[in-house]
N, C-alpha and C positions, 0 to 999 in steps of 0.2 A: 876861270875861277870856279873851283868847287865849293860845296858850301851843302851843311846840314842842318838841318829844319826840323825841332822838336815840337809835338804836340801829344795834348792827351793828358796831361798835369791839371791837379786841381785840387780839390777839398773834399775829403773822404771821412765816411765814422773808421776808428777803429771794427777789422774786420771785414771791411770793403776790400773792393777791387779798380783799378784803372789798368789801364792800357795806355802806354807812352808807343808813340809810333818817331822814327826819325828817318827821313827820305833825304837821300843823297843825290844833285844837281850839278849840273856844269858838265864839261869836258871829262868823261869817265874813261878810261881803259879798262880798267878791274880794281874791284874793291876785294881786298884781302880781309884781313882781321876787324871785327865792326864789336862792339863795348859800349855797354852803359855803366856812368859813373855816376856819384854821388856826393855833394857837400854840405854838409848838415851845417848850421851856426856857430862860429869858433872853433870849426873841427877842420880838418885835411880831409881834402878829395879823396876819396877810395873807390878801388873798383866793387861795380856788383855783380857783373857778369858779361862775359865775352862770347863769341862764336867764329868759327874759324869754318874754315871746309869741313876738317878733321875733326871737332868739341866743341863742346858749349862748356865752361869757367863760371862757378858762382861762387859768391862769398859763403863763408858758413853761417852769416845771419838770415841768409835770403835761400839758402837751400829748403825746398820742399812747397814754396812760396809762389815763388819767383818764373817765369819762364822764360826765355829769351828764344828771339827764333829771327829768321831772317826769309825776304822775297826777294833774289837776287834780280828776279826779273822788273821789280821796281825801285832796285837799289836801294831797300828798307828795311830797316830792321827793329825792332819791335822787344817790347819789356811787358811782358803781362801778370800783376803783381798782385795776388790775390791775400787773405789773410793779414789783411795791413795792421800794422802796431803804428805807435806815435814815435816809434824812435827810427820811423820810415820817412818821416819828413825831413826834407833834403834839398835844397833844388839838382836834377838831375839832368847830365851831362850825355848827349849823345860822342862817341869817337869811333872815327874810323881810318884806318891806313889805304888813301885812296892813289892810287899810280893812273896820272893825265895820261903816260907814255910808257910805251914798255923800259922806258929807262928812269921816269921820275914818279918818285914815291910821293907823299906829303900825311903825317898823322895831320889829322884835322877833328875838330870841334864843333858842334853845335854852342846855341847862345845858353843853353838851360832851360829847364821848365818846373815850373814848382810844384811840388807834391807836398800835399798838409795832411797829417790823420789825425783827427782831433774830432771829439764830443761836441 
């Protein structure tokens, strides 16, 4: 069983910074494409940014903000969010496309972690 593990969420002023980290467990072969998501209150989950071997993928609200980066060597991958606004609060969704076997794949999910930016 794989399984992803967010931490690093919390309560921030506008203008702040946190660091979401998420570490991937279990039966690994290779983790491909690894993504932080985001779902704000009565809103649709949207992505904020991805990393691949090949790119890193941000949204245009979180460009110039935002950084995503990855330690494959600890199967973790990492959101470092500087310049926070309040329209940043979200709880936030680690994903990654984790393959047990060179033959099975599986998109998987973290449980969330809350991020507040408020006064």
């Amino acid at each position: 069983q794989v399984q992803l593990v967010e931490s690093g969420g919390g309560l921030v002023q506008p203008g702040g910074s946190l660091r979401l980290s998420c570490a991937a467990s279990g039966i690994i072969y290779r983790i491909y494409i690894m993504g932080w998501y985001r779902q704000a209150p009565g809103k649709q989950r949207e992505v904020v940014a991805t990393i691949s071997s090949e790119n890193t993928n941000y949204v245009d609200s979180v460009k110039g903000r935002f950084t995503i980066s990855r330690d494959n060597a600890k199967n973790t991958v990492y959101l470092q969010m500087s310049s926070l606004k309040p329209e940043d609060t979200a709880v936030y969704y680690c994903n990654a496309e984790i393959a047990t076997t060179y033959w099975a794949r599986k998109n998987t999910w973290g449980q969330g972690t809350q991020v507040t930016v408020s006064s």
